[in-house]
N, CA, C and O atoms as a GROMACS GRO file, in nm:
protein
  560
    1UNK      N    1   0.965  -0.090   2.596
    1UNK     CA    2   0.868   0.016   2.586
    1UNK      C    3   0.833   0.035   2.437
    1UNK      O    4   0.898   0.002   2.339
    2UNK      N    5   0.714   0.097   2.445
    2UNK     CA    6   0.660   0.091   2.301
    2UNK      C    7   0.687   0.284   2.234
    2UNK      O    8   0.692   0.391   2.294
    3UNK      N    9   0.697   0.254   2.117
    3UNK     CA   10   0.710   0.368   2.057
    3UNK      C   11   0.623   0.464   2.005
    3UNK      O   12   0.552   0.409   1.922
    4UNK      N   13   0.589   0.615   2.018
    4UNK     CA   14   0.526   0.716   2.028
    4UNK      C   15   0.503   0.754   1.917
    4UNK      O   16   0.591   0.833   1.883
    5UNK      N   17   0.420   0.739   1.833
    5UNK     CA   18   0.399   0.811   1.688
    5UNK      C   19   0.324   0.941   1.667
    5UNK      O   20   0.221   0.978   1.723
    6UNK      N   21   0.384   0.994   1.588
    6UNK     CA   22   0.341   1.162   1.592
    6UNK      C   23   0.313   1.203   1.426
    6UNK      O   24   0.386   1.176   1.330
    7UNK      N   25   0.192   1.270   1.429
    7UNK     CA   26   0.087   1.280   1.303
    7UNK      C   27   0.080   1.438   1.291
    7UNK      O   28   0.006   1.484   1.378
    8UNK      N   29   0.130   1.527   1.215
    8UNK     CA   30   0.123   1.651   1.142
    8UNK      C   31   0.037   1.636   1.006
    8UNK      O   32   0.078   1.639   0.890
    9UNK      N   33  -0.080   1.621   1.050
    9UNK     CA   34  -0.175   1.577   0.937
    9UNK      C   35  -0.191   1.720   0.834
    9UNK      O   36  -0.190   1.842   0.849
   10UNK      N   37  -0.206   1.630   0.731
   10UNK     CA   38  -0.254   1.804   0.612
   10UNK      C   39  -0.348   1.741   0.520
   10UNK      O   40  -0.378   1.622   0.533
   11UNK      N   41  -0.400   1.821   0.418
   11UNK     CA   42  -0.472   1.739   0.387
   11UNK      C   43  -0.431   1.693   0.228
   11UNK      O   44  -0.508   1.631   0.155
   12UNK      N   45  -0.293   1.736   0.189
   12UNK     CA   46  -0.260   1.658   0.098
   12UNK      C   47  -0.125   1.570   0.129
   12UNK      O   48  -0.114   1.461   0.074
   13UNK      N   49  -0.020   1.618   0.219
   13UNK     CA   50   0.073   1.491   0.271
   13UNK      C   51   0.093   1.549   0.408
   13UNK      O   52   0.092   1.670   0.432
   14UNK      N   53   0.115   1.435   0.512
   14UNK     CA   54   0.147   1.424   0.613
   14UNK      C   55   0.244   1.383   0.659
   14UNK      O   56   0.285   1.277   0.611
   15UNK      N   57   0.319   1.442   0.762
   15UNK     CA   58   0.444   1.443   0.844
   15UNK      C   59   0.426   1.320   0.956
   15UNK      O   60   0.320   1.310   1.018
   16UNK      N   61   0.514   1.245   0.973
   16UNK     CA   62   0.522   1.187   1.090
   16UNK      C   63   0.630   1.147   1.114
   16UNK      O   64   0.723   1.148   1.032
   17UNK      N   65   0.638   1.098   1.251
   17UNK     CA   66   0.766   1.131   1.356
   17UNK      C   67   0.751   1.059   1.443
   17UNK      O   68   0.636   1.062   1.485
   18UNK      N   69   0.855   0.952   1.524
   18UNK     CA   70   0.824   0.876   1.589
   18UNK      C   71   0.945   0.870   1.692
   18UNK      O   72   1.062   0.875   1.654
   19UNK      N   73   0.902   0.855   1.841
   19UNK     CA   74   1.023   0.831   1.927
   19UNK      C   75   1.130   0.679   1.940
   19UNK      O   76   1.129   0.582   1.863
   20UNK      N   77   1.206   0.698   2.046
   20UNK     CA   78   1.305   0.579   2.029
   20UNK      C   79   1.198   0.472   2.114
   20UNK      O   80   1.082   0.499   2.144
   21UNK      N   81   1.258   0.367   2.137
   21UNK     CA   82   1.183   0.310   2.207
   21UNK      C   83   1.165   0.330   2.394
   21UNK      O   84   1.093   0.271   2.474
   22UNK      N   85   1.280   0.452   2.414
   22UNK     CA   86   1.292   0.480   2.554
   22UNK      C   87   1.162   0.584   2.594
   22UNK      O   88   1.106   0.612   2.700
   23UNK      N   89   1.145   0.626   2.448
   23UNK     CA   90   1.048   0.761   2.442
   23UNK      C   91   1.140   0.890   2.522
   23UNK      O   92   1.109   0.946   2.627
   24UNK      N   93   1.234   0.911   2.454
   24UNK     CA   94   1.335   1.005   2.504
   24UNK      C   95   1.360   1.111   2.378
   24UNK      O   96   1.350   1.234   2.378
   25UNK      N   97   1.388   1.042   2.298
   25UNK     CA   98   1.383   1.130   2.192
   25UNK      C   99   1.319   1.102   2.049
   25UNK      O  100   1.329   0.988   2.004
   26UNK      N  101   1.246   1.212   1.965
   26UNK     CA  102   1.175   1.240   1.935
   26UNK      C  103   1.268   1.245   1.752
   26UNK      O  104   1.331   1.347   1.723
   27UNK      N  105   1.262   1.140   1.664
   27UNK     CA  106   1.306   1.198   1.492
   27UNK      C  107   1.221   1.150   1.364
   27UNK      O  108   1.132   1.064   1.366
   28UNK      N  109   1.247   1.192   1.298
   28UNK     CA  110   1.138   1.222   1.133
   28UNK      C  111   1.141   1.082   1.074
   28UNK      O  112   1.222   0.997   1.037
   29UNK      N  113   1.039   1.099   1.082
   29UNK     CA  114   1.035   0.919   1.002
   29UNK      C  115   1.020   0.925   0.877
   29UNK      O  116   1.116   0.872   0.820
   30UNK      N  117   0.942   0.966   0.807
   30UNK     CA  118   0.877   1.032   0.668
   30UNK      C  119   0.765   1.097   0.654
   30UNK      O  120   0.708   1.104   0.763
   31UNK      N  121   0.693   1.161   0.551
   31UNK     CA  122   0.628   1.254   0.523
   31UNK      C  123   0.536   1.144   0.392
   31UNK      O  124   0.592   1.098   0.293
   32UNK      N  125   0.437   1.128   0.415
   32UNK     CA  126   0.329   1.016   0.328
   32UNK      C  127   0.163   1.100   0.266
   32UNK      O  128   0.088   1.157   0.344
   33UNK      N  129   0.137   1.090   0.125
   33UNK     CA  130   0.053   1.141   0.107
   33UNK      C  131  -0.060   1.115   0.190
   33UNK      O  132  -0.074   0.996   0.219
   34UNK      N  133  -0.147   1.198   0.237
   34UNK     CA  134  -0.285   1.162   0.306
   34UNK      C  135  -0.340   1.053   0.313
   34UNK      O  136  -0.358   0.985   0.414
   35UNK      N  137  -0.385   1.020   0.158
   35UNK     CA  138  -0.479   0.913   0.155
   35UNK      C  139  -0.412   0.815   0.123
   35UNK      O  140  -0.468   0.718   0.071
   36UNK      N  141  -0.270   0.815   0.148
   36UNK     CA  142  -0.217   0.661   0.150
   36UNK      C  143  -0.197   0.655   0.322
   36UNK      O  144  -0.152   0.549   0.363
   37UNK      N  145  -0.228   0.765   0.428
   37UNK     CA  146  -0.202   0.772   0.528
   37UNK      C  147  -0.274   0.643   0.662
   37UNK      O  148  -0.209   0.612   0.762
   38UNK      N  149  -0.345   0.615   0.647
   38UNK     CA  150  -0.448   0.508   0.738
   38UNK      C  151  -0.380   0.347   0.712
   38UNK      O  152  -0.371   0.262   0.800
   39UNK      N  153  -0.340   0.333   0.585
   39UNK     CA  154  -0.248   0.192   0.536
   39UNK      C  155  -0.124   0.200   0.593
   39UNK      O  156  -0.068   0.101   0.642
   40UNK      N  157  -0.081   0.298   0.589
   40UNK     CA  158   0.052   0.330   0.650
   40UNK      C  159   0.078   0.336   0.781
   40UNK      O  160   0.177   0.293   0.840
   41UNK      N  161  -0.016   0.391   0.824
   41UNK     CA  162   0.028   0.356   0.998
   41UNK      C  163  -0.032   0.244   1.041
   41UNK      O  164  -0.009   0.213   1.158
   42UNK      N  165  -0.149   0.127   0.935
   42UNK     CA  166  -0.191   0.011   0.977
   42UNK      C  167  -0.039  -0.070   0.987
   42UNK      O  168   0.002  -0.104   1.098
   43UNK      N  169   0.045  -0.098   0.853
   43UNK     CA  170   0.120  -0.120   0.805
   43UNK      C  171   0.270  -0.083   0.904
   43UNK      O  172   0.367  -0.159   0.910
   44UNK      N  173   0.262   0.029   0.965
   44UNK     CA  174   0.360   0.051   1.050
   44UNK      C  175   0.318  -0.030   1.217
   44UNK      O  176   0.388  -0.110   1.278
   45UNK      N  177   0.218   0.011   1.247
   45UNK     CA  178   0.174  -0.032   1.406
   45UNK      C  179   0.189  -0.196   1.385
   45UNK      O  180   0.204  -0.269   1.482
   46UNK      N  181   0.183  -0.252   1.234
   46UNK     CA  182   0.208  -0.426   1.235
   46UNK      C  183   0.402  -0.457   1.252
   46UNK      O  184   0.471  -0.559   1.249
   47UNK      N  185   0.421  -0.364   1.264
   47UNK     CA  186   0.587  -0.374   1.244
   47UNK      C  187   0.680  -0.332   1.366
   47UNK      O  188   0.793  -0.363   1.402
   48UNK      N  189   0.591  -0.258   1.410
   48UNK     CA  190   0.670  -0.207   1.570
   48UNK      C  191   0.539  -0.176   1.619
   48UNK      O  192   0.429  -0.152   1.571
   49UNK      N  193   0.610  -0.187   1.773
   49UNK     CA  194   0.493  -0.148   1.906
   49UNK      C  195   0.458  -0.051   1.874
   49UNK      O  196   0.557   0.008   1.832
   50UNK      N  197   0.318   0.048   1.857
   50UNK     CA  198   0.309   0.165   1.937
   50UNK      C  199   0.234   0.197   2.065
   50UNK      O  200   0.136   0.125   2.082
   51UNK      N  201   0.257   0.288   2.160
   51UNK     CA  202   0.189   0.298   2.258
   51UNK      C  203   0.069   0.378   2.257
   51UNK      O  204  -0.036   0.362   2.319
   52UNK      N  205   0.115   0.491   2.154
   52UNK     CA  206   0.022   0.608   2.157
   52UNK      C  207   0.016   0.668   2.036
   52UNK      O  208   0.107   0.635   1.961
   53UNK      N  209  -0.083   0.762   1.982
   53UNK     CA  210  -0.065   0.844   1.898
   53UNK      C  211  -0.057   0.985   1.941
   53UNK      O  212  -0.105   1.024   2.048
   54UNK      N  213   0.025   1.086   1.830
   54UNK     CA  214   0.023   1.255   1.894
   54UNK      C  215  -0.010   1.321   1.800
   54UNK      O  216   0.070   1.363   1.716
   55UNK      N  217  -0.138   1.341   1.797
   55UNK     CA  218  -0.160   1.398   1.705
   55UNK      C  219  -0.189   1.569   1.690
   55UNK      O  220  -0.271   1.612   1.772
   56UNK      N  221  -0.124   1.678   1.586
   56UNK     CA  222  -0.155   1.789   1.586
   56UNK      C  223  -0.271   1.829   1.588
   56UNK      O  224  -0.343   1.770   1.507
   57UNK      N  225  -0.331   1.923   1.660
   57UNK     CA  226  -0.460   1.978   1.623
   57UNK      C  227  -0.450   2.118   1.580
   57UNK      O  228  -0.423   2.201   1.668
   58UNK      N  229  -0.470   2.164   1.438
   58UNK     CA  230  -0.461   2.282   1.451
   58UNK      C  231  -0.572   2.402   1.530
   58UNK      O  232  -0.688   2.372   1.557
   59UNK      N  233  -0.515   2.533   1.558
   59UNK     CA  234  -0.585   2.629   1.637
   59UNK      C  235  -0.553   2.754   1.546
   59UNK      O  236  -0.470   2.769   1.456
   60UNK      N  237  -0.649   2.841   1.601
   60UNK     CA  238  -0.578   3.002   1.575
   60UNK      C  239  -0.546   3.080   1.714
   60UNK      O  240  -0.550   3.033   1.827
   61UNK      N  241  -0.520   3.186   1.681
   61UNK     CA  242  -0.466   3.243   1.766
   61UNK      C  243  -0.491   3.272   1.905
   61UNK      O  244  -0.424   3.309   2.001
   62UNK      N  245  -0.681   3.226   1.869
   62UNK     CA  246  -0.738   3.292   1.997
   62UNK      C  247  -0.852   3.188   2.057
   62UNK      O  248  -0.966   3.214   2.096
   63UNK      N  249  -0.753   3.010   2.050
   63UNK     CA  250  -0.738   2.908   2.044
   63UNK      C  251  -0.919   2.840   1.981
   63UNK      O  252  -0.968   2.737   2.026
   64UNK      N  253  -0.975   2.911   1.894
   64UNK     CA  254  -1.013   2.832   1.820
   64UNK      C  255  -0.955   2.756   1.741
   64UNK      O  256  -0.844   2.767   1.688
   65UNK      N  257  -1.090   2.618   1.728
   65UNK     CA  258  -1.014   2.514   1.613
   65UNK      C  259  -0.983   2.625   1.470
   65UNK      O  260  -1.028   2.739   1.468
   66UNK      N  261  -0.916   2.578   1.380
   66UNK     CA  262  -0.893   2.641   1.270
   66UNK      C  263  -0.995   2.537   1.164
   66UNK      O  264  -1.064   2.439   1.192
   67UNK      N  265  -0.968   2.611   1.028
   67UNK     CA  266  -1.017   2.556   0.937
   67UNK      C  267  -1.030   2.402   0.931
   67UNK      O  268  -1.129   2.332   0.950
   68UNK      N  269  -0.889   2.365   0.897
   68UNK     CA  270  -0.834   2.220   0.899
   68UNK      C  271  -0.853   2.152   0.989
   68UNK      O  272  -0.817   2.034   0.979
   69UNK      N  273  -0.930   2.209   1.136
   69UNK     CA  274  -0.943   2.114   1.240
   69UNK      C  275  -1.020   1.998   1.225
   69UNK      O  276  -1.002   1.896   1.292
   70UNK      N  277  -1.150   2.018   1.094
   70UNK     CA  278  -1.221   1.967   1.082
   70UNK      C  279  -1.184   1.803   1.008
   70UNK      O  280  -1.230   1.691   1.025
   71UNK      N  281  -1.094   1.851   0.936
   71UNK     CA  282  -1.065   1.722   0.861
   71UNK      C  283  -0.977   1.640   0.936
   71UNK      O  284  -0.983   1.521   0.908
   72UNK      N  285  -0.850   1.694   1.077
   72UNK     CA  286  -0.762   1.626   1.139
   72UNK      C  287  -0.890   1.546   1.222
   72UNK      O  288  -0.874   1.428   1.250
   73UNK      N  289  -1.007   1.610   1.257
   73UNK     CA  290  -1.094   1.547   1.324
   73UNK      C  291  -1.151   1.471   1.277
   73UNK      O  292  -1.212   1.402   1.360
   74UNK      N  293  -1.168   1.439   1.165
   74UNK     CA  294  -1.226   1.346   1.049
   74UNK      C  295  -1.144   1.228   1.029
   74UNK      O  296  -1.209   1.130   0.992
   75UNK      N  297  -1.011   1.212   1.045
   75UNK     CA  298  -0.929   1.134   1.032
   75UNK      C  299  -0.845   1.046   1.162
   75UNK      O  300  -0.782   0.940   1.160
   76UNK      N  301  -0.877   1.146   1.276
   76UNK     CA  302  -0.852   1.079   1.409
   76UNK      C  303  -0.970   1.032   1.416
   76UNK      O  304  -0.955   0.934   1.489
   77UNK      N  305  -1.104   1.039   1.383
   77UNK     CA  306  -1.237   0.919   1.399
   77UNK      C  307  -1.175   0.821   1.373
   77UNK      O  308  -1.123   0.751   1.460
   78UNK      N  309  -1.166   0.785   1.170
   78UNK     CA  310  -1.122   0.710   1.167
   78UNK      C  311  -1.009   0.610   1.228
   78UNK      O  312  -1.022   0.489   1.243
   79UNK      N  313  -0.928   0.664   1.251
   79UNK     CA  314  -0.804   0.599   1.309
   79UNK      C  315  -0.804   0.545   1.441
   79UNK      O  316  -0.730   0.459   1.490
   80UNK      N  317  -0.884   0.601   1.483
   80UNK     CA  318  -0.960   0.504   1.652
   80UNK      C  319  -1.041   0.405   1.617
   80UNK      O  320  -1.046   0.320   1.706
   81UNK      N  321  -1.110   0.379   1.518
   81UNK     CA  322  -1.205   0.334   1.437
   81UNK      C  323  -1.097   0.138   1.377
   81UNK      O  324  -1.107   0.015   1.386
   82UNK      N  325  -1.024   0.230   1.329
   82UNK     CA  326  -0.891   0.140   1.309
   82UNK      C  327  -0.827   0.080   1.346
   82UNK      O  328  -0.803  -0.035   1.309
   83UNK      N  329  -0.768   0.155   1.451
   83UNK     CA  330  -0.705   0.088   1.572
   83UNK      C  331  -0.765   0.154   1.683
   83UNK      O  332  -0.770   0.276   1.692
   84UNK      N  333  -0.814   0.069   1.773
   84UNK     CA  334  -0.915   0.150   1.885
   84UNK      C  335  -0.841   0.086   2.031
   84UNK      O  336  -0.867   0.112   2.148
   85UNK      N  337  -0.750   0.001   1.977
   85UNK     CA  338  -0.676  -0.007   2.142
   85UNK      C  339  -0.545   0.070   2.142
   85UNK      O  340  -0.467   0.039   2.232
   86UNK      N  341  -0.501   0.182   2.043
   86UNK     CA  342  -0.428   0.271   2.045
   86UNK      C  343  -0.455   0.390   2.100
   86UNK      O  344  -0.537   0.444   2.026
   87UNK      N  345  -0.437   0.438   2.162
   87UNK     CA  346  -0.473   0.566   2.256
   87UNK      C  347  -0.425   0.685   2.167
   87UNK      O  348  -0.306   0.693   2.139
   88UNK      N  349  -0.541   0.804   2.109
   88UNK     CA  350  -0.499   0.904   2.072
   88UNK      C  351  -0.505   1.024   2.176
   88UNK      O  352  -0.587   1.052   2.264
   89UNK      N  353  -0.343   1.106   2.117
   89UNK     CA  354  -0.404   1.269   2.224
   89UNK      C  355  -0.350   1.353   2.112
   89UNK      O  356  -0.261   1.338   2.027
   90UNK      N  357  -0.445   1.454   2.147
   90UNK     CA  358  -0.446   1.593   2.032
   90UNK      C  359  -0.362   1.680   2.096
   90UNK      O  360  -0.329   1.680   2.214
   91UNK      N  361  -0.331   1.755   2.008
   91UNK     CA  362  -0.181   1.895   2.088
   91UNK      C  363  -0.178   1.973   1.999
   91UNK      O  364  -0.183   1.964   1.876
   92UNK      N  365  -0.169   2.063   2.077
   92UNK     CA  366  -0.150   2.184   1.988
   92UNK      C  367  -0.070   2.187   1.898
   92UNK      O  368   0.037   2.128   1.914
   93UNK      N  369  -0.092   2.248   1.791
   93UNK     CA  370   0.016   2.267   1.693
   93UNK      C  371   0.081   2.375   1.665
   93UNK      O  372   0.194   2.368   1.617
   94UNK      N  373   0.009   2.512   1.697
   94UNK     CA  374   0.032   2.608   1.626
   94UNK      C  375   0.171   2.632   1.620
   94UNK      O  376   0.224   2.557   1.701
   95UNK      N  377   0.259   2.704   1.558
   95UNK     CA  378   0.313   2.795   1.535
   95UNK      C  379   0.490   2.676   1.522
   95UNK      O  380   0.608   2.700   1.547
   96UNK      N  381   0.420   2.554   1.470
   96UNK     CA  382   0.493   2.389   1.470
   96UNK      C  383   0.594   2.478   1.283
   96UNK      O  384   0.703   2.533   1.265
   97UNK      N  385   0.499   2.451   1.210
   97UNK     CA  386   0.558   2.506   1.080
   97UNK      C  387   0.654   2.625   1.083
   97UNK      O  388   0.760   2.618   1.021
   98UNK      N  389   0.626   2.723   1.145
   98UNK     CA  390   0.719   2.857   1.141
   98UNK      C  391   0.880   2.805   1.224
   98UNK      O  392   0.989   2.829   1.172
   99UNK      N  393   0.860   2.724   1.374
   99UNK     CA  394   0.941   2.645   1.393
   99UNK      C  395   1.029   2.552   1.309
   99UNK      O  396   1.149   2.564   1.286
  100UNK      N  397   0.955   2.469   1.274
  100UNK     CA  398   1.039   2.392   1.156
  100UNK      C  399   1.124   2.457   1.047
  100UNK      O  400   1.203   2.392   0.979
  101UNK      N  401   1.105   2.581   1.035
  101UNK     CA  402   1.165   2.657   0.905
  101UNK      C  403   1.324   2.694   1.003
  101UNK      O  404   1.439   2.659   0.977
  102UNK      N  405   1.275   2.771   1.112
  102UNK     CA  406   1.342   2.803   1.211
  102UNK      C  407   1.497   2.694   1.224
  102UNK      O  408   1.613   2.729   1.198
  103UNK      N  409   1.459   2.589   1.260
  103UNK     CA  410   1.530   2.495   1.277
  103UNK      C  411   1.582   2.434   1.124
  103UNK      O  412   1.672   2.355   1.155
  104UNK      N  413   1.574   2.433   1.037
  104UNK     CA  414   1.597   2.420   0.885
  104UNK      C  415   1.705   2.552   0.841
  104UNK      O  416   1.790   2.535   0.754
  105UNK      N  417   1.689   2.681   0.913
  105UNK     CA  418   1.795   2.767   0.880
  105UNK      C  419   1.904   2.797   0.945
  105UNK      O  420   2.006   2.849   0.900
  106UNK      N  421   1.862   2.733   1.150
  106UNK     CA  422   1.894   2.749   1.192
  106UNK      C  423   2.021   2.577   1.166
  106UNK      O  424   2.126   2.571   1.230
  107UNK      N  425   1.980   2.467   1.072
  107UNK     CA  426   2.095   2.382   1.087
  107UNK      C  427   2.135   2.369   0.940
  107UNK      O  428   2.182   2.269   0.885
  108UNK      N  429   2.105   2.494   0.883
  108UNK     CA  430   2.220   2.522   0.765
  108UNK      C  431   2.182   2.483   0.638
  108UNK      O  432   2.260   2.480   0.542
  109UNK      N  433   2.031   2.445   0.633
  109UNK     CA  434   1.966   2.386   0.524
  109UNK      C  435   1.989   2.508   0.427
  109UNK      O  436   1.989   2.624   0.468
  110UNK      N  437   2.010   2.469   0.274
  110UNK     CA  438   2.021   2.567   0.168
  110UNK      C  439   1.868   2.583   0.126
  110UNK      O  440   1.784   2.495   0.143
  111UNK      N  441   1.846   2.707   0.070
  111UNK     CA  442   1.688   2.719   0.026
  111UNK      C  443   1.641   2.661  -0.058
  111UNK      O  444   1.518   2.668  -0.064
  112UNK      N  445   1.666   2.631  -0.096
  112UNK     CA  446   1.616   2.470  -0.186
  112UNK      C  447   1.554   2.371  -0.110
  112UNK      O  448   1.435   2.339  -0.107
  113UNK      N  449   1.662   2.320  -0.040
  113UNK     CA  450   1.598   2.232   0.085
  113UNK      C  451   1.480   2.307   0.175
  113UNK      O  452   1.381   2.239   0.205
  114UNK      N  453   1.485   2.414   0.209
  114UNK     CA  454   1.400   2.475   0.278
  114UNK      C  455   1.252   2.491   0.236
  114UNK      O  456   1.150   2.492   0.304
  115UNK      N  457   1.272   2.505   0.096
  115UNK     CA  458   1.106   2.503   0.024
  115UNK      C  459   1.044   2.350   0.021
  115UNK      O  460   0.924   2.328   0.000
  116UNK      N  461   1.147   2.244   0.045
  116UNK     CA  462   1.072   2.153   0.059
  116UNK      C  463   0.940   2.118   0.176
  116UNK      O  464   0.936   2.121   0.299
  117UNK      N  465   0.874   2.095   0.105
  117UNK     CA  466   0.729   2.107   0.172
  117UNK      C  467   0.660   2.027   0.277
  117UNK      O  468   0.591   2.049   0.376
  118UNK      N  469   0.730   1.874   0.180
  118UNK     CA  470   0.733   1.726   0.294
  118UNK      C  471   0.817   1.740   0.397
  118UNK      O  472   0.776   1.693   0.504
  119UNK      N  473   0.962   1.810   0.397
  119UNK     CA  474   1.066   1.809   0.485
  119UNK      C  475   0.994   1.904   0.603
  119UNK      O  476   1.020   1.882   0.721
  120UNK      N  477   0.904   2.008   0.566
  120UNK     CA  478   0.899   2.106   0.724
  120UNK      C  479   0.782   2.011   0.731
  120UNK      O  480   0.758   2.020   0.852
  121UNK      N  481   0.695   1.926   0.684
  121UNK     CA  482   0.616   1.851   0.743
  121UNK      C  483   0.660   1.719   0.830
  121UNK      O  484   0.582   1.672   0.912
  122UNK      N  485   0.768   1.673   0.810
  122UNK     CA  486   0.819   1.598   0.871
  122UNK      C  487   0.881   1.620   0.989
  122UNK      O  488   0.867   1.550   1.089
  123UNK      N  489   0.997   1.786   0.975
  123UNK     CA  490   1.011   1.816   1.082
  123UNK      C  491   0.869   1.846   1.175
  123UNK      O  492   0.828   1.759   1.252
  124UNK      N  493   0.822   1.934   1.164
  124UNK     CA  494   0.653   1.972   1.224
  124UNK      C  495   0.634   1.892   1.322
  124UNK      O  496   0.629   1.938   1.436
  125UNK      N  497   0.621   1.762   1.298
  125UNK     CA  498   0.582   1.620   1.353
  125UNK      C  499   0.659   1.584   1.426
  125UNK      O  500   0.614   1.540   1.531
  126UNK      N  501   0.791   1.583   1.410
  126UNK     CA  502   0.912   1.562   1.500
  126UNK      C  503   0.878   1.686   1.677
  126UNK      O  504   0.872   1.658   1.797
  127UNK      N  505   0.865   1.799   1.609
  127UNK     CA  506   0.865   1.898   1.696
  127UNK      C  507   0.717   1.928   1.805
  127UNK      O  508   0.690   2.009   1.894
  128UNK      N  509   0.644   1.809   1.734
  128UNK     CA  510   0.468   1.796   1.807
  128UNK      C  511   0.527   1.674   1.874
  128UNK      O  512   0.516   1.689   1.996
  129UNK      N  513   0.580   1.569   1.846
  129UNK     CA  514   0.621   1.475   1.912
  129UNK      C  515   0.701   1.514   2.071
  129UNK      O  516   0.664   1.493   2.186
  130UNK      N  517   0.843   1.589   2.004
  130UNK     CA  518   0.912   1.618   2.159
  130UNK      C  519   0.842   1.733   2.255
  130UNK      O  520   0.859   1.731   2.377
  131UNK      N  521   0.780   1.813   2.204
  131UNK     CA  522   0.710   1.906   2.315
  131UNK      C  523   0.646   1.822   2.382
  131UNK      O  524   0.660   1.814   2.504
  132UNK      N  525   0.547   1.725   2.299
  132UNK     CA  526   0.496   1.621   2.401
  132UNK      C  527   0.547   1.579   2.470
  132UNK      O  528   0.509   1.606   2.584
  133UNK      N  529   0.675   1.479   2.456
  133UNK     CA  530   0.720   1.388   2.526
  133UNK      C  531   0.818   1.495   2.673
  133UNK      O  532   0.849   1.445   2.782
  134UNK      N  533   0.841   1.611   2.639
  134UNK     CA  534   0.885   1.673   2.742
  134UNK      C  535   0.787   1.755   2.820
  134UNK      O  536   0.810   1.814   2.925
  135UNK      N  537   0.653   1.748   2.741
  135UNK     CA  538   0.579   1.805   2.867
  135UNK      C  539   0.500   1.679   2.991
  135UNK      O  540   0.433   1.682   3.095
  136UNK      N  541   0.556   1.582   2.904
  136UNK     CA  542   0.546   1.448   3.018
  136UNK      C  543   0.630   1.449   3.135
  136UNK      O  544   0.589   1.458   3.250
  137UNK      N  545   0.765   1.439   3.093
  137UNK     CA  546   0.901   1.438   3.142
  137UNK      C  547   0.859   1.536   3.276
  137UNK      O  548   0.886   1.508   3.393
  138UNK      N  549   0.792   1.648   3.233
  138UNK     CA  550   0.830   1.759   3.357
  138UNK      C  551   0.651   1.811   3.402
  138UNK      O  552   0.607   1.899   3.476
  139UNK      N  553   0.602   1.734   3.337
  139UNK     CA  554   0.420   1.701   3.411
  139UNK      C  555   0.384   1.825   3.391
  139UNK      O  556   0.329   1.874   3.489
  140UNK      N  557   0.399   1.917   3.271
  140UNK     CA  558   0.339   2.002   3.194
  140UNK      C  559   0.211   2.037   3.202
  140UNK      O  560   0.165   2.120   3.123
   0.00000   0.00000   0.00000
């Protein structure tokens, strides 16, 4: 089986996160500036299978797109554009970052570590990845 890649796009570095190859579970791969971002997952999809992409979409509260939707939408063009026999799906993101902090205090990270910026982006991506993969699991 091929492996699930997961995109917490921003628009100066991005989080990503990729499953095992069972697509069972969901961990942090690295966190890559933006615009080295399109080489990098060319560069990765030449190195391992992927099946799919998951990509965040941000919203607000009262599920409009948000600001930033515009540019994650700007960059999933491209990336279909890129690779176009890769299947993208958009997911919600919201409330992915406040989580990630969550889980950063909740596994004992010191605040130092916690202000790191790439790290809750990496987690982020991890945590857009497994909601996905478990709202498969149980046909969400």
């Amino acid at each position: 089986m091929a492996r699930l890649l997961s995109i917490d796009y921003g628009r100066k570095r991005t989080g990503i996160a990729v499953s095992d190859t069972l697509q069972l579970i969901a961990g942090g791969l690295c966190t890559v500036a933006t615009h080295e971002l399109l080489p990098f997952i060319v560069d990765y999809v030449s190195r391992e299978p992927v099946e799919r992409f998951i990509i965040g979409m941000p919203r607000r509260l009262n599920n409009e797109p948000s600001e930033n939707a515009r540019y994650v939408q700007g960059f999933v063009d491209k990336l279909r554009k890129t690779l176009p026999d890769i299947p993208v799906v958009l997911v919600d993101e919201r409330f992915t970052s406040v989580l990630a902090h969550q889980a950063m205090l909740t596994g004992g990270l010191h605040k130092k570590e916690r202000q790191n910026k790439a790290l809750v982006d990496e987690i982020s991506a991890t945590i857009i990845l497994q909601s996905y993969m478990e709202s498969k699991k149980f046909n969400i």
